[in-house]
TORKOL-4160 file (C-alpha; in steps of 0.2 Angstrom, whole numbers, padded with zeros to 4 digits, m for minus):
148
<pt num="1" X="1698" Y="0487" Z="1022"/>
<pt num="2" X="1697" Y="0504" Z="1014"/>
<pt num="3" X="1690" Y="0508" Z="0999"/>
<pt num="4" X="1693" Y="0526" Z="0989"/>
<pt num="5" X="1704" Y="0541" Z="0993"/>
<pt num="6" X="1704" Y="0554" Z="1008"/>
<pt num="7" X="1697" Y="0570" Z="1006"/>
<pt num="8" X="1717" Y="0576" Z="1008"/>
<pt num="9" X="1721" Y="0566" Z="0997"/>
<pt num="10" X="1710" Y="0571" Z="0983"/>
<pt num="11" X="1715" Y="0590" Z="0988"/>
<pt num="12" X="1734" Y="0587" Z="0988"/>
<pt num="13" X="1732" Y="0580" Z="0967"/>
<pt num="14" X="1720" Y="0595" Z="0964"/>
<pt num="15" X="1733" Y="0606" Z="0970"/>
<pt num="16" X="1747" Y="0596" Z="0960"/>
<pt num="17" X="1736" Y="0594" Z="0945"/>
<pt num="18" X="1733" Y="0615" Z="0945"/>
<pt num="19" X="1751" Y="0620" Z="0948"/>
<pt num="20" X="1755" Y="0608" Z="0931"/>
<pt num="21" X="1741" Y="0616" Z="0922"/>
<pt num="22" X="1748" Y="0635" Z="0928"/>
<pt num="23" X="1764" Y="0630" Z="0923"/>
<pt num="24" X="1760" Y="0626" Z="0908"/>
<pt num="25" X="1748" Y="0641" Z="0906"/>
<pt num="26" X="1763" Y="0652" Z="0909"/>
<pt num="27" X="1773" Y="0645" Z="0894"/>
<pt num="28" X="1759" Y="0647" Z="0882"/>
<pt num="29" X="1759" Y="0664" Z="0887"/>
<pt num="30" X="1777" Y="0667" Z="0886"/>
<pt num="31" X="1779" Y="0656" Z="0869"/>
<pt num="32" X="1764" Y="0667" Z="0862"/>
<pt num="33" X="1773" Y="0684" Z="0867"/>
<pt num="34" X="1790" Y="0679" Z="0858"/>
<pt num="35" X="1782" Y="0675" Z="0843"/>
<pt num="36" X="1773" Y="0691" Z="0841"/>
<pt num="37" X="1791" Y="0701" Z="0845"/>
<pt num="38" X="1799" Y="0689" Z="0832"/>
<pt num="39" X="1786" Y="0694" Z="0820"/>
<pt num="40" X="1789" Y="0713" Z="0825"/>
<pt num="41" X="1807" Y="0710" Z="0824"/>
<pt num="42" X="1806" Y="0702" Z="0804"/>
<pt num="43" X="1796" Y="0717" Z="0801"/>
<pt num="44" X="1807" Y="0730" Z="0807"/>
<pt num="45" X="1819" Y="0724" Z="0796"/>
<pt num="46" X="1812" Y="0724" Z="0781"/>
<pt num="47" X="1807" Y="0740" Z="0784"/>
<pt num="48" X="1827" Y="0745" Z="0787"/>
<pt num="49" X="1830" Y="0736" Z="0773"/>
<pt num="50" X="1815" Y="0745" Z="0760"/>
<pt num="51" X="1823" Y="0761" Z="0769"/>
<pt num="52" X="1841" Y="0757" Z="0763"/>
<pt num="53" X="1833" Y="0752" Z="0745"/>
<pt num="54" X="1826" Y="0770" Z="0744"/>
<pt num="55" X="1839" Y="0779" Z="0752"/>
<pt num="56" X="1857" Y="0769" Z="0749"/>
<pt num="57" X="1871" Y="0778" Z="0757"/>
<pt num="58" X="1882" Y="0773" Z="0742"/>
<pt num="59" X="1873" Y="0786" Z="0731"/>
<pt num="60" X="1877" Y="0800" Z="0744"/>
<pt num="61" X="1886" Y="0811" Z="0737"/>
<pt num="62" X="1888" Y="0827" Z="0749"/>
<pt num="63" X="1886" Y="0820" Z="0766"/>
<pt num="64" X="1884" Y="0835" Z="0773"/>
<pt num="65" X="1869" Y="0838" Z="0762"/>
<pt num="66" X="1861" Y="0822" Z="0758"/>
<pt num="67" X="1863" Y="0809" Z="0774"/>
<pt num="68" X="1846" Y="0815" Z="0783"/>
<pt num="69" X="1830" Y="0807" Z="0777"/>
<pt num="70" X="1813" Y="0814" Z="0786"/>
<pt num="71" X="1804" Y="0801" Z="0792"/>
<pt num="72" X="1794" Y="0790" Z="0780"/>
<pt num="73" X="1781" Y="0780" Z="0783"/>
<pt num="74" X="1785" Y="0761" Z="0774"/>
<pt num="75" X="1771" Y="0760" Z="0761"/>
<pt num="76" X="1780" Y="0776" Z="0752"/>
<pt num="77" X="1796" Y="0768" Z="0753"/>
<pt num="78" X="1788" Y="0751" Z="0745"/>
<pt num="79" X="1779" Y="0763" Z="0732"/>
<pt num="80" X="1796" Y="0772" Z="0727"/>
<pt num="81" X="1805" Y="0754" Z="0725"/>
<pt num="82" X="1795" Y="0743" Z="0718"/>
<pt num="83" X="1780" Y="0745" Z="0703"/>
<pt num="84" X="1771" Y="0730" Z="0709"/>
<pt num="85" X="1758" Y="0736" Z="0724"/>
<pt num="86" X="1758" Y="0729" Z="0741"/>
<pt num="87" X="1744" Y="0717" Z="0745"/>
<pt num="88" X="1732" Y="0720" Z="0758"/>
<pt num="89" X="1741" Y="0710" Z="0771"/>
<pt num="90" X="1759" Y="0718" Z="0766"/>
<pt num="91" X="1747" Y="0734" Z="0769"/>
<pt num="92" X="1742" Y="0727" Z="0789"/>
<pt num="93" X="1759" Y="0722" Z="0792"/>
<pt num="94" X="1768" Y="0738" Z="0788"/>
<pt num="95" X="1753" Y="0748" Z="0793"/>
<pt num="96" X="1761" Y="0762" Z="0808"/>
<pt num="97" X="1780" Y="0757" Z="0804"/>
<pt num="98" X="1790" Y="0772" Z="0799"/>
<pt num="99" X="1809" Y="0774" Z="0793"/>
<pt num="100" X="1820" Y="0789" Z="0796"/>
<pt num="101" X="1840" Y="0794" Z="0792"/>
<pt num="102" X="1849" Y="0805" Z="0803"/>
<pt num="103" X="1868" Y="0812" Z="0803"/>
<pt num="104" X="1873" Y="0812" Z="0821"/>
<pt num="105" X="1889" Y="0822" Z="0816"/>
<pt num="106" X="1888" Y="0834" Z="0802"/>
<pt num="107" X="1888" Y="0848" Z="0807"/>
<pt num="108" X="1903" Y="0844" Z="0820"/>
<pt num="109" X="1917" Y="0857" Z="0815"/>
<pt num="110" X="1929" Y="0850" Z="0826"/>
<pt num="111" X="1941" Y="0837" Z="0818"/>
<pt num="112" X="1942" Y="0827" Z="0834"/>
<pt num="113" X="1924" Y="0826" Z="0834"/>
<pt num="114" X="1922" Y="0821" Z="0814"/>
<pt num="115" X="1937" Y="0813" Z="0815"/>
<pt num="116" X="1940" Y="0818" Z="0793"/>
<pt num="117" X="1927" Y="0809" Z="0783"/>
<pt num="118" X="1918" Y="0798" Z="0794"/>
<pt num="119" X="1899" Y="0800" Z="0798"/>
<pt num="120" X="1890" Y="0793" Z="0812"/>
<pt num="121" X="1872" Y="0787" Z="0803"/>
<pt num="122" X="1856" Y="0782" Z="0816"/>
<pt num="123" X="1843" Y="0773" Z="0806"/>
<pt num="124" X="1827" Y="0774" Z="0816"/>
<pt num="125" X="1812" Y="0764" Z="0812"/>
<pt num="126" X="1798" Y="0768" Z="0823"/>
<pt num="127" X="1781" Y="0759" Z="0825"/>
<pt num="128" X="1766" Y="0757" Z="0834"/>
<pt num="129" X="1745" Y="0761" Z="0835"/>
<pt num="130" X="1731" Y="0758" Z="0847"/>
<pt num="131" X="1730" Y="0739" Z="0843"/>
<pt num="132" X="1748" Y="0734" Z="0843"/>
<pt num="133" X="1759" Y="0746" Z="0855"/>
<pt num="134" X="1773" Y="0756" Z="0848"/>
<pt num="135" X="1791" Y="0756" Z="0849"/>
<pt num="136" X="1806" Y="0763" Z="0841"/>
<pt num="137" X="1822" Y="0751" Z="0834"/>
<pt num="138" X="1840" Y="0761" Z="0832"/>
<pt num="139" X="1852" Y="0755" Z="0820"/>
<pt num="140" X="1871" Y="0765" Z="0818"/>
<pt num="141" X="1880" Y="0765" Z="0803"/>
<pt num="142" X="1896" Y="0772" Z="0802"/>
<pt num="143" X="1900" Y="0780" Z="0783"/>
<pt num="144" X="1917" Y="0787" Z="0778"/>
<pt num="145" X="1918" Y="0799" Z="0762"/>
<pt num="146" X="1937" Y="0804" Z="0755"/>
<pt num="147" X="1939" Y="0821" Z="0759"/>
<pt num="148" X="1943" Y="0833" Z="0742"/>
């Protein structure tokens, strides 16, 4: 009678054994990459969000004038609507994120074009530095004002 296992048949559970450890590697990986991008996503809203606090479209008064915002980087924006300073973390987290309002159609004479009182809005908040990549996320808002 035999006693133990084959050389092939240790090298046939290694290679079964490694290809469930790979597997497994690779969703760690992955599940370690979607968390990061949620946490960039959360983050990119609040930053639209502080943006829209500073900036709300409902106190726009001349369109034409007032819809364009340079870009700004998102510590002003938490300075200009809130008294209460950010905390060293809030700092890391919103460290390299920007916010920026652009008119897409103002200076469009034609009617077809501006189609009366509506404005096409892009929100832009951008990001990024040497440690955590950069990127850009566009928002549209549309924004109709009564013509006099």
């Amino acid at each position: 009678m035999r006693r133990g296992f084959t050389l092939l048949e240790v090298l046939i559970a290694t290679i079964i054994l490694g290809l469930g450890i790979t597997g497994l590697l690779v969703s760690m990986s992955q599940a370690q990459e979607l968390m990061l991008s949620a946490t960039r996503f959360q983050a990119v809203q609040e930053v639209m969000d502080m943006g829209d606090m500073t900036y709300p479209l409902a106190d726009v008064e001349n369109p034409d004038m007032d819809l364009d915002v340079p870009e700004t980087r998102a510590t002003e924006l938490w300075d200009k609507i809130s008294k209460i300073r950010l905390t060293r973390e809030q700092e890391e987290k919103y460290q390299g994120y920007t916010w920026e309002r652009e008119c897409l159609n103002k200076t469009d004479t034609d009617e077809i074009a501006r189609l009366g009182g509506l404005y096409v809005v892009r929100i832009t908040v951008r990001w990024g530095d040497r440690y955590r990549g950069h990127g850009e996320q566009e928002s549209y808002v549309t924004l109709w004002r009564k013509e006099d």
